[in-house]
Chimera marker file (.cmm) of the C-alpha trace (Angstrom):
<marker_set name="trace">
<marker id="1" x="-18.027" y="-9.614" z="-16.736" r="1" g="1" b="0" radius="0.5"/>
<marker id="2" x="-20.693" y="-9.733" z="-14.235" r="1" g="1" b="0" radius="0.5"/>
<marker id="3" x="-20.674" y="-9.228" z="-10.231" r="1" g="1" b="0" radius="0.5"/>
<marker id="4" x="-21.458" y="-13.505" z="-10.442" r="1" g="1" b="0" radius="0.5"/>
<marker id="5" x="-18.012" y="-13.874" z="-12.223" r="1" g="1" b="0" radius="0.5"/>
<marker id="6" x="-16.102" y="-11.568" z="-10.128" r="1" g="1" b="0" radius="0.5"/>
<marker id="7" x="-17.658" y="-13.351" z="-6.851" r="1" g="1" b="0" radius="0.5"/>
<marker id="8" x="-16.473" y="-16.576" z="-8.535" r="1" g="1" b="0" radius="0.5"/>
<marker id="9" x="-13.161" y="-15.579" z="-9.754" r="1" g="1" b="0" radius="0.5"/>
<marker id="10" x="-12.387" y="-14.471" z="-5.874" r="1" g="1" b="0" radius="0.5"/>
<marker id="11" x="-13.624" y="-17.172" z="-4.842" r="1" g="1" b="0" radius="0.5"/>
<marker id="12" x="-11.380" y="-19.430" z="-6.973" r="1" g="1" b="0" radius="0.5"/>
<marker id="13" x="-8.490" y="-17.206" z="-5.393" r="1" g="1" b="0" radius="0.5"/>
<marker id="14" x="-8.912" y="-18.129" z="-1.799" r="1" g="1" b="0" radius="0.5"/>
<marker id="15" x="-9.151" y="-21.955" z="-2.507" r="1" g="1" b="0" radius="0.5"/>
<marker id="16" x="-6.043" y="-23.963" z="-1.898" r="1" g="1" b="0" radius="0.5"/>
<marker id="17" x="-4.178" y="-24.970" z="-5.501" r="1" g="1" b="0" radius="0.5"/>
<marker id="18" x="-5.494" y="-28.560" z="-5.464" r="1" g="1" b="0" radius="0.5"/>
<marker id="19" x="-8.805" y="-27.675" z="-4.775" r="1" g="1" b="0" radius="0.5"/>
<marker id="20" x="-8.964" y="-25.118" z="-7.655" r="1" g="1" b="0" radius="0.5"/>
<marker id="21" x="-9.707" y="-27.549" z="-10.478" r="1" g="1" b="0" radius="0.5"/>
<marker id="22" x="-12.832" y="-28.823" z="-8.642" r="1" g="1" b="0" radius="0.5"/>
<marker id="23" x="-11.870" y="-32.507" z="-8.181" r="1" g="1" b="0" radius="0.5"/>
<marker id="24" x="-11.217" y="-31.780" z="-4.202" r="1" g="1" b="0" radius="0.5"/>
<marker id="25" x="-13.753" y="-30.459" z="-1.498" r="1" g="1" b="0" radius="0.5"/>
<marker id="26" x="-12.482" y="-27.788" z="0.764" r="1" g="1" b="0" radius="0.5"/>
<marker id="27" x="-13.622" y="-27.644" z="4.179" r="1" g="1" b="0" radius="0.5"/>
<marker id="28" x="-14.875" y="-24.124" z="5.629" r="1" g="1" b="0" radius="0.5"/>
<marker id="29" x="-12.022" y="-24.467" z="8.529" r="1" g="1" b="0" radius="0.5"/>
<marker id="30" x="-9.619" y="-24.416" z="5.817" r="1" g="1" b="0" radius="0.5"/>
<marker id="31" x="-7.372" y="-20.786" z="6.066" r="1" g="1" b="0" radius="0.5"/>
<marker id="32" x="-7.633" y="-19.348" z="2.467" r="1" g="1" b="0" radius="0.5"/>
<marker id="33" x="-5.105" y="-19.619" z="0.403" r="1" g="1" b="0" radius="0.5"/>
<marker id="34" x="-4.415" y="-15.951" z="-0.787" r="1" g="1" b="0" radius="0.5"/>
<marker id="35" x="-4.985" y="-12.800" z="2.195" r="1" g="1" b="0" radius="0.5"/>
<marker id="36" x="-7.238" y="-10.359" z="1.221" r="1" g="1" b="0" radius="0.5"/>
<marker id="37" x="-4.204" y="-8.056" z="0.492" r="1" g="1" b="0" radius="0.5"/>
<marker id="38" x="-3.244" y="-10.911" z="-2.184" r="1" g="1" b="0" radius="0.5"/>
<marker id="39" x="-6.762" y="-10.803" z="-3.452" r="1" g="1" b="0" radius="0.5"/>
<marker id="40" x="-6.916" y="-7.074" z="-3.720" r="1" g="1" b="0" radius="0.5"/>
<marker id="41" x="-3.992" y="-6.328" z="-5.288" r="1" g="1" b="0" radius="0.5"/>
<marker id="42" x="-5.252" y="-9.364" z="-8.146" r="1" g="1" b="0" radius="0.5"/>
<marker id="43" x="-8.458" y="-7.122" z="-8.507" r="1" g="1" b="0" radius="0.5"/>
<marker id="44" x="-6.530" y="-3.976" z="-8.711" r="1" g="1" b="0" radius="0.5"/>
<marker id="45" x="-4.647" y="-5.623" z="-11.191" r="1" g="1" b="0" radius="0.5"/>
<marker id="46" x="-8.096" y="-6.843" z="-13.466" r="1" g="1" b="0" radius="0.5"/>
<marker id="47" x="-9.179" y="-3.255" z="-12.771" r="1" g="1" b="0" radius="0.5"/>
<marker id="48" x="-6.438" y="-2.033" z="-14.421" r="1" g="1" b="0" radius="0.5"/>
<marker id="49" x="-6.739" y="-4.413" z="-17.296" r="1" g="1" b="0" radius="0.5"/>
<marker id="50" x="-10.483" y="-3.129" z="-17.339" r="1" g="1" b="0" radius="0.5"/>
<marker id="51" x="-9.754" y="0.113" z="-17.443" r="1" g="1" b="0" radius="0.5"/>
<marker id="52" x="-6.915" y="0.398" z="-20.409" r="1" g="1" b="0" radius="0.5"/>
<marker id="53" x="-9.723" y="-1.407" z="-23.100" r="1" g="1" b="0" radius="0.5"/>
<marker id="54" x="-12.179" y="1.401" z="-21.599" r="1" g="1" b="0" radius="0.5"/>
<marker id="55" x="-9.982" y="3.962" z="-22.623" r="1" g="1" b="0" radius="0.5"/>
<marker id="56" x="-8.941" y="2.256" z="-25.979" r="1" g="1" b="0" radius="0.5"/>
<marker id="57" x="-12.677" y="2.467" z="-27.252" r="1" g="1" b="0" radius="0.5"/>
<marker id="58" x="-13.219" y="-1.261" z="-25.937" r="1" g="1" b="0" radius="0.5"/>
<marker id="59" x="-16.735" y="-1.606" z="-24.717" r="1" g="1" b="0" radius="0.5"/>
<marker id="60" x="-16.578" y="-3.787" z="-21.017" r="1" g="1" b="0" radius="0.5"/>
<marker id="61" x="-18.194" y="-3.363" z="-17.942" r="1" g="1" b="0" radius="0.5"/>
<marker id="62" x="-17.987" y="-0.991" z="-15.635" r="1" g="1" b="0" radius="0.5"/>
<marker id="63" x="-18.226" y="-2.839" z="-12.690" r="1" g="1" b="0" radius="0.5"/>
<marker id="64" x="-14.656" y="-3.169" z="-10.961" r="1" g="1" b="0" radius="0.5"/>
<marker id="65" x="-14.597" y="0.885" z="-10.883" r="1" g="1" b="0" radius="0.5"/>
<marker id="66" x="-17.283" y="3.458" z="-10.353" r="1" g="1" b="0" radius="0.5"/>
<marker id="67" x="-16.977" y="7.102" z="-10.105" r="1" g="1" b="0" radius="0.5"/>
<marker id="68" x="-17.970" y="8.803" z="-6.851" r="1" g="1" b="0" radius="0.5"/>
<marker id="69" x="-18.791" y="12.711" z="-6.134" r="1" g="1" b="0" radius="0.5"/>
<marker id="70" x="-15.669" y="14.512" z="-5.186" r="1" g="1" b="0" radius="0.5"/>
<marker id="71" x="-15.665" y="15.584" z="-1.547" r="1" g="1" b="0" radius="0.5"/>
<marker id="72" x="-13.988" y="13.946" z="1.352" r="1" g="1" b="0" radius="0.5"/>
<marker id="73" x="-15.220" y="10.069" z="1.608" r="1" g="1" b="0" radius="0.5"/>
<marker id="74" x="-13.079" y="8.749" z="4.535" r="1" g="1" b="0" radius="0.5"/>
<marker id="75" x="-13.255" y="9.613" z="8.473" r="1" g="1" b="0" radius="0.5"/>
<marker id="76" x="-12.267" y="13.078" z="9.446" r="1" g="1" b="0" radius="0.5"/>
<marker id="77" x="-10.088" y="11.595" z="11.908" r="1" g="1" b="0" radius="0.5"/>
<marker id="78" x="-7.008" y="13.763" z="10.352" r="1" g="1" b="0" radius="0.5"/>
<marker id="79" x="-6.392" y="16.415" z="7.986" r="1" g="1" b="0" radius="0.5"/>
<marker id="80" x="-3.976" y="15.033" z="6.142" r="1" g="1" b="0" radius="0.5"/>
<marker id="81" x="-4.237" y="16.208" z="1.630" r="1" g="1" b="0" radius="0.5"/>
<marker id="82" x="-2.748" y="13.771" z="-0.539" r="1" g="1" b="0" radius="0.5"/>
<marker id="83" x="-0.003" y="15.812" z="-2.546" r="1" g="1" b="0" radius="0.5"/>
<marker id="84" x="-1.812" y="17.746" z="-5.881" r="1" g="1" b="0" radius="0.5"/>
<marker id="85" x="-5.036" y="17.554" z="-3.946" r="1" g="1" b="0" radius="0.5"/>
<marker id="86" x="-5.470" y="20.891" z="-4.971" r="1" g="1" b="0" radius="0.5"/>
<marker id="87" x="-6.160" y="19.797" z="-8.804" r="1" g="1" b="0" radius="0.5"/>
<marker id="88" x="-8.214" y="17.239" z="-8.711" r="1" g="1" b="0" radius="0.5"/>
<marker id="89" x="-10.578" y="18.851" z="-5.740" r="1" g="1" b="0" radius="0.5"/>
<marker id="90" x="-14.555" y="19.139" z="-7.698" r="1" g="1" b="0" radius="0.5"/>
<marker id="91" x="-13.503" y="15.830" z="-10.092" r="1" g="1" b="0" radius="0.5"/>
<marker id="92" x="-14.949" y="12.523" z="-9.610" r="1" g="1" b="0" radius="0.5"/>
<marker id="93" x="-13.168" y="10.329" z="-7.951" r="1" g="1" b="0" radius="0.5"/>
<marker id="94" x="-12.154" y="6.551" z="-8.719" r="1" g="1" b="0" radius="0.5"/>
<marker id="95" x="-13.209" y="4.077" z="-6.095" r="1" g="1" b="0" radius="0.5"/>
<marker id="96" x="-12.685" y="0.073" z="-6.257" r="1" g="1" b="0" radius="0.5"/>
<marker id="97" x="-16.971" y="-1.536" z="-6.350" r="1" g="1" b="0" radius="0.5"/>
<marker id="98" x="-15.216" y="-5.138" z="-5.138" r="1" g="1" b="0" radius="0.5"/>
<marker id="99" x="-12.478" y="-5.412" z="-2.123" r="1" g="1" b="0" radius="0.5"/>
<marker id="100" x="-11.715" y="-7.552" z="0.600" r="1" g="1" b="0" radius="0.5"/>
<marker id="101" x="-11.084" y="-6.343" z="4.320" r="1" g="1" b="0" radius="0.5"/>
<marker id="102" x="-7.720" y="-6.501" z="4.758" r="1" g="1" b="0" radius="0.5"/>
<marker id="103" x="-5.665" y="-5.469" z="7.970" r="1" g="1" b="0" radius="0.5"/>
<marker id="104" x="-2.996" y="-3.371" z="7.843" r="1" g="1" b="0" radius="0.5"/>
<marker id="105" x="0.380" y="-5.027" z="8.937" r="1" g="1" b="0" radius="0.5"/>
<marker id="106" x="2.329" y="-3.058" z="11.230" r="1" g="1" b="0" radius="0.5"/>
<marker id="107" x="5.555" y="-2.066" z="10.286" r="1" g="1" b="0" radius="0.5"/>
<marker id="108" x="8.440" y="-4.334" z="11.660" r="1" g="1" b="0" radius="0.5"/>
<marker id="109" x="11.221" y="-2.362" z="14.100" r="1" g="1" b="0" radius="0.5"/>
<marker id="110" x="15.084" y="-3.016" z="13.712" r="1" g="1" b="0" radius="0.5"/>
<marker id="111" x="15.875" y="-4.040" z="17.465" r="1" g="1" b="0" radius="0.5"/>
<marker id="112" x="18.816" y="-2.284" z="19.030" r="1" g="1" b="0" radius="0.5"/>
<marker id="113" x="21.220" y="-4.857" z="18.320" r="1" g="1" b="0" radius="0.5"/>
<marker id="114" x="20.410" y="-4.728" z="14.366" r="1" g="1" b="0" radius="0.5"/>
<marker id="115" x="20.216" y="-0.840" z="14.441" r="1" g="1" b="0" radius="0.5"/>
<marker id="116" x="23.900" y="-1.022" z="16.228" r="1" g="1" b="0" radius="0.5"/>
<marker id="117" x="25.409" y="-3.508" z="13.611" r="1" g="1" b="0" radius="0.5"/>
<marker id="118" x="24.101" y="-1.235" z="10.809" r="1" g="1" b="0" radius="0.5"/>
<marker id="119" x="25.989" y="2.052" z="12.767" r="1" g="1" b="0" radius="0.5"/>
<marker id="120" x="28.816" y="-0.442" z="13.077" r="1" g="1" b="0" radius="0.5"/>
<marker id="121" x="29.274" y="-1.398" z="9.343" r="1" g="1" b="0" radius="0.5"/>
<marker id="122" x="29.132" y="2.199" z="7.738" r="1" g="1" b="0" radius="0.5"/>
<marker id="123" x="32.939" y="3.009" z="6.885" r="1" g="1" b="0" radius="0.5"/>
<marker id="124" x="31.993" y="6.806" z="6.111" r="1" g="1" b="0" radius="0.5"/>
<marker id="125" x="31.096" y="9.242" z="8.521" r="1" g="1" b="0" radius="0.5"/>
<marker id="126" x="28.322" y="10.420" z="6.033" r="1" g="1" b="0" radius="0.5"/>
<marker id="127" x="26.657" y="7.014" z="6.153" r="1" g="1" b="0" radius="0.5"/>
<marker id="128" x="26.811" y="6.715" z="9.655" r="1" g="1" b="0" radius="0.5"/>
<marker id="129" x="25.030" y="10.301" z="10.301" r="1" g="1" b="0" radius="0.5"/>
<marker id="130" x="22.332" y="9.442" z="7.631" r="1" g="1" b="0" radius="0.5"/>
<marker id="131" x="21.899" y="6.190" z="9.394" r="1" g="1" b="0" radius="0.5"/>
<marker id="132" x="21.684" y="7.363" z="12.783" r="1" g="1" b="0" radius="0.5"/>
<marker id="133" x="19.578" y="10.094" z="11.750" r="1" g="1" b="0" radius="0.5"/>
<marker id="134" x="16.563" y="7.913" z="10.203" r="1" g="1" b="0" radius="0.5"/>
<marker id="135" x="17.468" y="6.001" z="13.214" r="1" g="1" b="0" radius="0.5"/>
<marker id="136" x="16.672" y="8.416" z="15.229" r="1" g="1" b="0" radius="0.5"/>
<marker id="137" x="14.229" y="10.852" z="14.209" r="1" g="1" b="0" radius="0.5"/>
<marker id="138" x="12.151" y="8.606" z="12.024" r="1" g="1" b="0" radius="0.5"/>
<marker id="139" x="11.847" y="10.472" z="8.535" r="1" g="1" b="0" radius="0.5"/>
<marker id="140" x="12.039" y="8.742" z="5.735" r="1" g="1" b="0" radius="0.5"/>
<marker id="141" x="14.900" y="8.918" z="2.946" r="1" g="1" b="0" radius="0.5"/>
<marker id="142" x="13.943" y="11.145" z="0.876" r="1" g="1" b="0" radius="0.5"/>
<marker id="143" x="12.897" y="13.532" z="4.131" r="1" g="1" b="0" radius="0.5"/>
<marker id="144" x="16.407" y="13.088" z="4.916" r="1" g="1" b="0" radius="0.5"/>
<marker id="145" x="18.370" y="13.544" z="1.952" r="1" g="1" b="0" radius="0.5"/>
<marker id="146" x="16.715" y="16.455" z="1.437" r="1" g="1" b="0" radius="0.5"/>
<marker id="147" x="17.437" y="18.003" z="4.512" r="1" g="1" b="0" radius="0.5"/>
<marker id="148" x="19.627" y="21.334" z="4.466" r="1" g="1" b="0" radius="0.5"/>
<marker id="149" x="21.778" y="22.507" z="7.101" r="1" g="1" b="0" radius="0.5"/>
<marker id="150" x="19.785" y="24.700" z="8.986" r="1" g="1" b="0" radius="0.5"/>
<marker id="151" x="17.158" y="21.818" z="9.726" r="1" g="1" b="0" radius="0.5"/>
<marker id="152" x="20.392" y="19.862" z="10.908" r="1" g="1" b="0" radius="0.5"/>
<marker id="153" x="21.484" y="22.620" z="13.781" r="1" g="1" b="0" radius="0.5"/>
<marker id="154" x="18.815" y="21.449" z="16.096" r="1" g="1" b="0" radius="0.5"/>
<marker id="155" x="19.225" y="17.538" z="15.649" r="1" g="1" b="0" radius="0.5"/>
<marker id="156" x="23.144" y="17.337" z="16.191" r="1" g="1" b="0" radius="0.5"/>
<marker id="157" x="22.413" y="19.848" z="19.312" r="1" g="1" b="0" radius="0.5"/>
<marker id="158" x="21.026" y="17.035" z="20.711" r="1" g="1" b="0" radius="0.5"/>
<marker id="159" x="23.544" y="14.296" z="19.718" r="1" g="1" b="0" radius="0.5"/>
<marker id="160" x="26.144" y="12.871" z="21.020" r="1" g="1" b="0" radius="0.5"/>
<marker id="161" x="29.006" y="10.937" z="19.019" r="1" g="1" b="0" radius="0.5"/>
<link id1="1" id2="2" r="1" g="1" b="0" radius="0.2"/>
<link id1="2" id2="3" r="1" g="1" b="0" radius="0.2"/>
<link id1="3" id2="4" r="1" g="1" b="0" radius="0.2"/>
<link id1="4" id2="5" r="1" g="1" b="0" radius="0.2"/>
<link id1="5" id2="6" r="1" g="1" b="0" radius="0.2"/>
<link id1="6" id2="7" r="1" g="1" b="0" radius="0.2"/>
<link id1="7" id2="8" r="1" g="1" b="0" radius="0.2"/>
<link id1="8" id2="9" r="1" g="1" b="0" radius="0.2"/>
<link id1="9" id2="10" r="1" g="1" b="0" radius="0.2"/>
<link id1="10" id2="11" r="1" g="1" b="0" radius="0.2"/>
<link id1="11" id2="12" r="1" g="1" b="0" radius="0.2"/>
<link id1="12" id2="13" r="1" g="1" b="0" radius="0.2"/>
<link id1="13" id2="14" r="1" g="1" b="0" radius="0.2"/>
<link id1="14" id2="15" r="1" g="1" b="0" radius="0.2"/>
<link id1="15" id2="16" r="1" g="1" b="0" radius="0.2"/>
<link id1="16" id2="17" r="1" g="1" b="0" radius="0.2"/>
<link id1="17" id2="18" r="1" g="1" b="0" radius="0.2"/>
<link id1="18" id2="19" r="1" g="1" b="0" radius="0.2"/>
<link id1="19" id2="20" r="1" g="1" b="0" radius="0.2"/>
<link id1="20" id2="21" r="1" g="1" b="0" radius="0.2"/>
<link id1="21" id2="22" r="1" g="1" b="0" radius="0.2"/>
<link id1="22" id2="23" r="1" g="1" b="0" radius="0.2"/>
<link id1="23" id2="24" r="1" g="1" b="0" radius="0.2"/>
<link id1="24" id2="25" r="1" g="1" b="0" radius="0.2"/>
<link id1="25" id2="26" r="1" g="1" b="0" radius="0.2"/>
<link id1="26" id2="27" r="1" g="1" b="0" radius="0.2"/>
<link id1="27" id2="28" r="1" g="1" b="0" radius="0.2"/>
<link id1="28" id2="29" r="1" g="1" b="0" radius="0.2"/>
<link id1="29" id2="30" r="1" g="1" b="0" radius="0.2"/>
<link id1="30" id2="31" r="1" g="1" b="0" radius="0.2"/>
<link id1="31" id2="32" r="1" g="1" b="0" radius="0.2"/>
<link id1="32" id2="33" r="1" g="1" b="0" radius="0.2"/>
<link id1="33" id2="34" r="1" g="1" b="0" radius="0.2"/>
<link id1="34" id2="35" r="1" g="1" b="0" radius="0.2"/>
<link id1="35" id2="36" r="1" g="1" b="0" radius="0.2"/>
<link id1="36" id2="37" r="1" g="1" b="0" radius="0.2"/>
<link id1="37" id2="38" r="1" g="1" b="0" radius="0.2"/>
<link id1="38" id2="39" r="1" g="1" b="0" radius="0.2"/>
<link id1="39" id2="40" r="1" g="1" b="0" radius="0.2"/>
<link id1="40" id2="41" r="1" g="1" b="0" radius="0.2"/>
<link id1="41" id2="42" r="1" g="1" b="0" radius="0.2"/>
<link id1="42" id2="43" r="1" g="1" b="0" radius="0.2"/>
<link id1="43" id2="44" r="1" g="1" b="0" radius="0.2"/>
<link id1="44" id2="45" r="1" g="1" b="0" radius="0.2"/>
<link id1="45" id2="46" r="1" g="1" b="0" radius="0.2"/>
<link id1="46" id2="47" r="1" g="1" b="0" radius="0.2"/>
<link id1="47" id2="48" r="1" g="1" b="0" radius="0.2"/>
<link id1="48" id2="49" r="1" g="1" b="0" radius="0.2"/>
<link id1="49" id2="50" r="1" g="1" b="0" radius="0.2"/>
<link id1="50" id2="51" r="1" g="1" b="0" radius="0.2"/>
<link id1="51" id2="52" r="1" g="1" b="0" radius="0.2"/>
<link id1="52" id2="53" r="1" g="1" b="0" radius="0.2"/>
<link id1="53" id2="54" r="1" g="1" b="0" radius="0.2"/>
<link id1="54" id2="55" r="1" g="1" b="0" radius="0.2"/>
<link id1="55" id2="56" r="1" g="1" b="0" radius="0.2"/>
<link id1="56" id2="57" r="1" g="1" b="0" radius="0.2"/>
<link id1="57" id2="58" r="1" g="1" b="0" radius="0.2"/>
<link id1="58" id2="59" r="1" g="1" b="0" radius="0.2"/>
<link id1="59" id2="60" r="1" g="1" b="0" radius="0.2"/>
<link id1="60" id2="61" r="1" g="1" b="0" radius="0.2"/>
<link id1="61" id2="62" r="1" g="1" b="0" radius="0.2"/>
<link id1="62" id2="63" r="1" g="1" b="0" radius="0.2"/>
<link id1="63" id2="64" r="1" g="1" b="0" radius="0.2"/>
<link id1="64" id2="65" r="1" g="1" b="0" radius="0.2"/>
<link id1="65" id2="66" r="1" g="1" b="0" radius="0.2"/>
<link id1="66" id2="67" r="1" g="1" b="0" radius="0.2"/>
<link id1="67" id2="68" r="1" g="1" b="0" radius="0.2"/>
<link id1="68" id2="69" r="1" g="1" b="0" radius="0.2"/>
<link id1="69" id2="70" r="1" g="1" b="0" radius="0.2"/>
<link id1="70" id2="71" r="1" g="1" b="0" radius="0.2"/>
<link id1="71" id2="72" r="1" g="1" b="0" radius="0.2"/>
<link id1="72" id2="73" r="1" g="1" b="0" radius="0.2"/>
<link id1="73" id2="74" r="1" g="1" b="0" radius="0.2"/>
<link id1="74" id2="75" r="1" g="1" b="0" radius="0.2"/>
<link id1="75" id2="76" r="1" g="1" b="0" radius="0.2"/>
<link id1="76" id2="77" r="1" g="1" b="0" radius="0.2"/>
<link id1="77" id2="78" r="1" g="1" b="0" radius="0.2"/>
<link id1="78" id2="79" r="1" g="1" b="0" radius="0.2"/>
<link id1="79" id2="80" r="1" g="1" b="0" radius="0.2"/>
<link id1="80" id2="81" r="1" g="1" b="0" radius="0.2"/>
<link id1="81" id2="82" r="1" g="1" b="0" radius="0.2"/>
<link id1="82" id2="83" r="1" g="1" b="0" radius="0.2"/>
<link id1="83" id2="84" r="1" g="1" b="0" radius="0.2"/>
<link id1="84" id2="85" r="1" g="1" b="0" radius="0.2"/>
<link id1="85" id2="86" r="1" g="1" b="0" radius="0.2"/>
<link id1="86" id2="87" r="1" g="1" b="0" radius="0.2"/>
<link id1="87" id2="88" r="1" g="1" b="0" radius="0.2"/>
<link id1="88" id2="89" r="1" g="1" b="0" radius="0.2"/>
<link id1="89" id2="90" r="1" g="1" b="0" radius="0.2"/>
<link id1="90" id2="91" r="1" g="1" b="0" radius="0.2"/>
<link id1="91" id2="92" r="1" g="1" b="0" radius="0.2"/>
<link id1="92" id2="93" r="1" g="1" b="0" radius="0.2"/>
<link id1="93" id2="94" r="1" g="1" b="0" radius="0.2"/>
<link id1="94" id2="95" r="1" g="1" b="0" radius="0.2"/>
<link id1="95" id2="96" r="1" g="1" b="0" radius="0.2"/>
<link id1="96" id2="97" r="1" g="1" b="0" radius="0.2"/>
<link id1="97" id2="98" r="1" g="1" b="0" radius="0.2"/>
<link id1="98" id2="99" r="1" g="1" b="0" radius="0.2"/>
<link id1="99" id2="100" r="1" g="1" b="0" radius="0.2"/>
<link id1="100" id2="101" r="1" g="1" b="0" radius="0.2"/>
<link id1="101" id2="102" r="1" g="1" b="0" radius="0.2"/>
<link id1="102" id2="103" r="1" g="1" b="0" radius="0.2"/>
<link id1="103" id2="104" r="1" g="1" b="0" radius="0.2"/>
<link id1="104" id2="105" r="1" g="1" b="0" radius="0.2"/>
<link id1="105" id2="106" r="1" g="1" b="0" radius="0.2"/>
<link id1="106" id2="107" r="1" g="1" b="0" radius="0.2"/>
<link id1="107" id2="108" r="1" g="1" b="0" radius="0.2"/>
<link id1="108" id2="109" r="1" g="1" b="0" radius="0.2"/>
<link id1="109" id2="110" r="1" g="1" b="0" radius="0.2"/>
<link id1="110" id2="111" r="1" g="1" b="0" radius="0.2"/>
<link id1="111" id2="112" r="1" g="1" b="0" radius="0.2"/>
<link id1="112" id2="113" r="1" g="1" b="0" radius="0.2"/>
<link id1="113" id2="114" r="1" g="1" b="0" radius="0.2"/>
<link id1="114" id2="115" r="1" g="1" b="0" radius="0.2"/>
<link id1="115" id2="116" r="1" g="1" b="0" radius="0.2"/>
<link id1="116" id2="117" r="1" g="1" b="0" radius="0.2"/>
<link id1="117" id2="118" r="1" g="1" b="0" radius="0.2"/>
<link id1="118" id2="119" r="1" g="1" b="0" radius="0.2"/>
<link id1="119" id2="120" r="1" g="1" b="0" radius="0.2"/>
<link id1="120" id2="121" r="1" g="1" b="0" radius="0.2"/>
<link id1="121" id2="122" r="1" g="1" b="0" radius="0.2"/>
<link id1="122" id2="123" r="1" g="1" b="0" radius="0.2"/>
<link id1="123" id2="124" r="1" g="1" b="0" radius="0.2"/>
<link id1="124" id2="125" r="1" g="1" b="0" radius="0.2"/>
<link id1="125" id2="126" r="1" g="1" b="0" radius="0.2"/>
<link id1="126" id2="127" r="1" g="1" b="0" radius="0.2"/>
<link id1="127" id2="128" r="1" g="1" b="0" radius="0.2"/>
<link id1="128" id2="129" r="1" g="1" b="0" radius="0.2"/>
<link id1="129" id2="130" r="1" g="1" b="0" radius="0.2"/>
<link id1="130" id2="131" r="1" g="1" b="0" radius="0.2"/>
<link id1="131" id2="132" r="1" g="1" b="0" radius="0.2"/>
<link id1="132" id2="133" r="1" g="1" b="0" radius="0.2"/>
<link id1="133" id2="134" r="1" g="1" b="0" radius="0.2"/>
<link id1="134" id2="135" r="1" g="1" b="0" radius="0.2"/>
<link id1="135" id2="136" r="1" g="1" b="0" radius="0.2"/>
<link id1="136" id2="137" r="1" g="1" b="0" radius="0.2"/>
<link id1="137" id2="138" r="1" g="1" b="0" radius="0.2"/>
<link id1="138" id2="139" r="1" g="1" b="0" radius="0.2"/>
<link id1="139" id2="140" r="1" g="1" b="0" radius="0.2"/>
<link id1="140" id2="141" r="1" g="1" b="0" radius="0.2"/>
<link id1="141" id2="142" r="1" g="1" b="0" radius="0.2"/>
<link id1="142" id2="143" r="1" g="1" b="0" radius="0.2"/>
<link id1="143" id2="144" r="1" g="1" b="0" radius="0.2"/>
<link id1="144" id2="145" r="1" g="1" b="0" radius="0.2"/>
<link id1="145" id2="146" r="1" g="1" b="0" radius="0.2"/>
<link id1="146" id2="147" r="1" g="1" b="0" radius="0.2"/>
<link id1="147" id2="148" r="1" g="1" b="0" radius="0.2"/>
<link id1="148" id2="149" r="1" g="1" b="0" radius="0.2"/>
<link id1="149" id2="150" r="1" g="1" b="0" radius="0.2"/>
<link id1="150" id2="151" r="1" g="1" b="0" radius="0.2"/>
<link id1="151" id2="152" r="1" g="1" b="0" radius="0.2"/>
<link id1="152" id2="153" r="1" g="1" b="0" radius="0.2"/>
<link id1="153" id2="154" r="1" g="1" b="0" radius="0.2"/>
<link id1="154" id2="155" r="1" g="1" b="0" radius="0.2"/>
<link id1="155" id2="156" r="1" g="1" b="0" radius="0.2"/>
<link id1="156" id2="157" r="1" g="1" b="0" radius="0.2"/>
<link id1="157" id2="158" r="1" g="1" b="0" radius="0.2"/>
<link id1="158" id2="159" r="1" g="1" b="0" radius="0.2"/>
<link id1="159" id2="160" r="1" g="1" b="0" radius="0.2"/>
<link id1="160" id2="161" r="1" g="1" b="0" radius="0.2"/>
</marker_set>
């Protein structure tokens, strides 16, 4: 595998189906068939692939991963540690050579109306409080389930049923 192939190979990605076996022209208006989050994942996915024969003894080319100097890589714009950041802090780490720009979706937003049908349809009390309280507050599921009942004092404070 060469950077040639891999160009091609993403290439071949964005075309439309039809156009794929070369017996139809695509014009450059034309919106590409797979986003660049479809394409990415694909490569992460050949990476992988890659990767497993490297570690098996299989001799292939290191091109869809490279190893980078440890050390923070990305804008300081927060200080936020992935979790076990503490063990791998000195080692190499893995980086992608080949990846498309892609934007990141926003996340979508129950409106009030869903977020009151959901309240509506819990027949337990302890649905309805775990409900309203990722409602609410905005943790995620595991934040809340394991929530203990001093961290609950201040939120029902603040409640009303």
């Amino acid at each position: 595998m060469d950077l040639e192939a891999m160009a091609g190979f993403v290439a071949w990605l964005r075309l439309p189906p039809p156009a794929r076996g070369g017996a139809v022209s695509v014009l450059p208006t034309v919106e590409p068939h797979c986003s660049a989050s479809s394409v990415n994942r694909k490569l992460a996915a050949v990476g992988s692939f890659y990767e497993f024969h490297a570690r098996s003894g299989v001799a292939v080319a290191n091109l869809l991963v490279v190893m980078r100097p440890a050390g923070r890589h990305r804008a300081a714009a927060t200080s936020f540690k992935p979790f076990l950041q503490h063990i791998a802090s000195g080692k190499p780490e893995r980086q992608r050579t080949i990846k498309l720009k892609a934007d990141r979706r926003r996340p979508r937003v129950l409106t009030a109306t869903q977020a009151q049908a959901i309240l509506d349809a819990c027949e337990h009390l302890r649905d309805r409080l775990l409900f309203a309280l990722l409602l609410d507050t905005g943790v995620r599921i595991g934040e809340a389930l394991g929530l203990r009942h001093d961290d609950l004092v201040a939120l029902l404070d603040r409640w009303t049923w």
